[in-house]
C-alpha positions as CSV (number, residue, x, y, z in Angstrom):
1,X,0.0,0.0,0.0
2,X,1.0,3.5,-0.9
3,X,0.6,4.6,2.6
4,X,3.2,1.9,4.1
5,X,5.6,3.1,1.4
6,X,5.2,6.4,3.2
7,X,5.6,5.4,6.9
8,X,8.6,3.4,6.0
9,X,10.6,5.9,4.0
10,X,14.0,7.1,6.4
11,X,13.1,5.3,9.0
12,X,16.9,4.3,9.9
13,X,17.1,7.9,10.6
14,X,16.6,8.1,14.4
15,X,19.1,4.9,14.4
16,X,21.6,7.1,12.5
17,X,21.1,10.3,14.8
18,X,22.1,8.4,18.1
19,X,25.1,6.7,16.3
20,X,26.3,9.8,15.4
21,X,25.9,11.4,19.0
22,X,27.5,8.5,20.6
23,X,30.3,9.3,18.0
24,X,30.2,13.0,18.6
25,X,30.2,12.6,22.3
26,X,32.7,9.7,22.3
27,X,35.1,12.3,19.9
28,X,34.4,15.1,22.1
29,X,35.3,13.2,25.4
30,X,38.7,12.1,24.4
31,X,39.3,15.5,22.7
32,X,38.2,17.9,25.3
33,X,37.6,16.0,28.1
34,X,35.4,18.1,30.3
35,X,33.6,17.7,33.8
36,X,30.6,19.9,32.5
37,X,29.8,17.8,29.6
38,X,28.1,19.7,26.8
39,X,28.1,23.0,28.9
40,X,31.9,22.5,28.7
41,X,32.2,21.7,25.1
42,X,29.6,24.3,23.9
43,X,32.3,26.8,25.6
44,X,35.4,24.8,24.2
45,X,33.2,25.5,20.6
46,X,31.4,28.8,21.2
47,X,32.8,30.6,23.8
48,X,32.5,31.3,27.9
49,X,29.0,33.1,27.1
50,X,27.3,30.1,24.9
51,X,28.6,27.3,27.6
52,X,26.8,29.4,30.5
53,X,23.7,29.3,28.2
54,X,24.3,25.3,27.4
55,X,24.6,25.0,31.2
56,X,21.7,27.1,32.1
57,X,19.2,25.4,30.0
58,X,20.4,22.1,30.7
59,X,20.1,22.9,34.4
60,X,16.2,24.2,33.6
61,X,15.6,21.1,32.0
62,X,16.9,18.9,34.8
63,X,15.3,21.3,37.8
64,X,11.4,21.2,35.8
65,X,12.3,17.0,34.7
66,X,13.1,15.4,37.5
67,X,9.8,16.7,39.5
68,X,7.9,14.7,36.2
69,X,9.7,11.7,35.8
70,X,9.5,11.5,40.1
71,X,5.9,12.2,39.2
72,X,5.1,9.2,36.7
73,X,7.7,7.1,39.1
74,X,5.1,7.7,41.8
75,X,2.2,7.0,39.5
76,X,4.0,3.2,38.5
77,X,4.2,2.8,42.7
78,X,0.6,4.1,43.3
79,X,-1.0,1.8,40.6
80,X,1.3,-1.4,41.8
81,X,-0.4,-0.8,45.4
82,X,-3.4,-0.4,44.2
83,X,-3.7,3.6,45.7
84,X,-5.0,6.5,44.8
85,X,-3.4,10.2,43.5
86,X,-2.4,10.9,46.8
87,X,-0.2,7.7,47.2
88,X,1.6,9.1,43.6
89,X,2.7,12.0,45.3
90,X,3.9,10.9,48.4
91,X,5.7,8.3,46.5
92,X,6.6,11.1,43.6
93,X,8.4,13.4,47.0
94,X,10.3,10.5,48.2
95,X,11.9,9.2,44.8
96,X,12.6,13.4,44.2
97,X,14.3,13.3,48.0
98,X,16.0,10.2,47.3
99,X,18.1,11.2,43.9
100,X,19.0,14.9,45.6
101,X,20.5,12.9,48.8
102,X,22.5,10.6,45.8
103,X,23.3,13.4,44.3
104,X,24.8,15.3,47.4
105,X,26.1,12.4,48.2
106,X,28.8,12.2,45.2
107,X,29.9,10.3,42.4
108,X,30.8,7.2,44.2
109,X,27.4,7.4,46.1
110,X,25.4,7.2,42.6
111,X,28.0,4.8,41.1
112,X,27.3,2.5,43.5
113,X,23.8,3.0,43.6
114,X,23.4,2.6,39.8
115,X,25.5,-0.7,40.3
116,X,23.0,-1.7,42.8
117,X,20.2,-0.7,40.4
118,X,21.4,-2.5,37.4
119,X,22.2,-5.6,39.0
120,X,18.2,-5.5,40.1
121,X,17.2,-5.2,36.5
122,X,19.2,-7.8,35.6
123,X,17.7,-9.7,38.1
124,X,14.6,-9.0,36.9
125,X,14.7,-9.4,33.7
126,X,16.4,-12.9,34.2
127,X,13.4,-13.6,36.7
128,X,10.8,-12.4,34.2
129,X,12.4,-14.5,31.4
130,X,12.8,-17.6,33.2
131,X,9.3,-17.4,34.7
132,X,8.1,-17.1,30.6
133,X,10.2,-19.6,29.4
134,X,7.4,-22.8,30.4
135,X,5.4,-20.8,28.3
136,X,7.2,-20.0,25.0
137,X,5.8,-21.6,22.0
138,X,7.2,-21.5,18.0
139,X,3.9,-20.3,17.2
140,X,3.7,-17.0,19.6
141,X,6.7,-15.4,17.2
142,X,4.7,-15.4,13.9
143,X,4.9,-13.2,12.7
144,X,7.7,-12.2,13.6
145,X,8.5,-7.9,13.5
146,X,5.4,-7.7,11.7
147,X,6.5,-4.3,11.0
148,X,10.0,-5.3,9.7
149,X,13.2,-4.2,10.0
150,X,12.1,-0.6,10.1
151,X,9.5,-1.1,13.0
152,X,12.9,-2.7,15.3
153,X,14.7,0.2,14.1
154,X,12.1,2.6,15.3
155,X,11.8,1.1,18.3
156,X,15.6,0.4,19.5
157,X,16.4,4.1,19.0
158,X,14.2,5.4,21.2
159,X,15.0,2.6,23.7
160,X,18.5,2.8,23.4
161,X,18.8,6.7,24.1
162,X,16.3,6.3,26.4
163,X,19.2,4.0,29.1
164,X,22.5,5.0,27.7
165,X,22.1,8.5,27.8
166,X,25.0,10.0,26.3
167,X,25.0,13.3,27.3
168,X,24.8,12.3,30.9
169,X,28.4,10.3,30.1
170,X,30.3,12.4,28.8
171,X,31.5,14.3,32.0
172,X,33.1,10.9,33.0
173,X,35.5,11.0,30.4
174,X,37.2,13.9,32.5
175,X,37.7,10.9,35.4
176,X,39.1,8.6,32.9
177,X,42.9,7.9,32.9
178,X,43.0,7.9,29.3
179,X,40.3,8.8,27.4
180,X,41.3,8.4,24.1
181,X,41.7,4.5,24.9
182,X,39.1,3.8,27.2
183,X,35.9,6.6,25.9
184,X,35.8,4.9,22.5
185,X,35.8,1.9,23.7
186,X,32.8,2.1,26.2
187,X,30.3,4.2,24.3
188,X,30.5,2.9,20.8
189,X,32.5,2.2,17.7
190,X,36.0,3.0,17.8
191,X,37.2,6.5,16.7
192,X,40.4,7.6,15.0
């Protein structure tokens, strides 16, 4: 149909996008190493005036995000106990108080906590696949990607920027003892 010619035309283009940004931010972490991230390397670019701005407005976005993803965190808690709105934003408060006392308490603080938190996923997910695994049949995959290559595409994109989140890495590259060997190496595709 004419219209699924339409809907799959570029559709490798939000795959492309975060390859490139892993390799811009990969290039820009062993180049200019920064502890700012993209405040630092918008000054490195721009200029001392453009960096404040970068920083600014990434700042704004962090200060009016995290109240909204704290928010829908406290919805997923108040619908697992079966509570009402109230319940959302008491639980919406305590995840908010919880990331400010990681935060304050340093890098090693949230490193270890993300540790922590990734090796729960993974638990998780290994959980939730083993408790599926009695019930996996042949016939539940057909069809398989019914949208195609394109639809897995469209969806991995969005997932994978979604976890890596490479703008939130690219300070670390300033902790590294050598960036050029270890940055390309841990975000993506090697870089010369």
């Amino acid at each position: 149909m004419a219209g699924d010619d339409r809907r799959d035309r570029g559709e490798g283009g939000p795959l492309l996008l975060s390859g490139l940004i892993a390799l811009v931010f990969t290039r820009l972490g062993t180049r200019a190493g920064s502890a700012t991230g993209v405040a630092g390397y918008t000054a490195a670019g721009l200029g001392p005036r453009a960096g404040q701005a970068a920083a600014r407005c990434f700042l704004a976005g962090v200060v009016t995000g995290a109240p909204v993803v704290c928010l829908i965190g406290g919805a997923y808690v108040a619908e697992l106990l079966g509570a009402g709105g109230r319940t959302a934003y008491v639980a919406a408060l305590c995840l908010l108080v919880l990331v400010l006392a990681v935060r304050l308490g340093g890098v090693r603080t949230g490193t270890g906590l993300q540790l922590v938190l990734v090796a729960v996923l993974v638990s998780l997910v290994v959980v939730a696949v083993a408790g599926a695994a009695p019930g996996a049949r042949a016939a539940h995959w057909t069809p398989f990607a019914p949208d195609g290559w394109a639809g897995v595409a469209r969806a991995a994109s969005p997932l994978m920027l979604a976890f890596v989140g490479w703008e939130a890495v690219a300070p670390l590259t300033a902790r590294l003892r050598d960036p050029r060997a270890s940055s390309p190496a841990s975000s993506g595709p090697p870089s010369p």
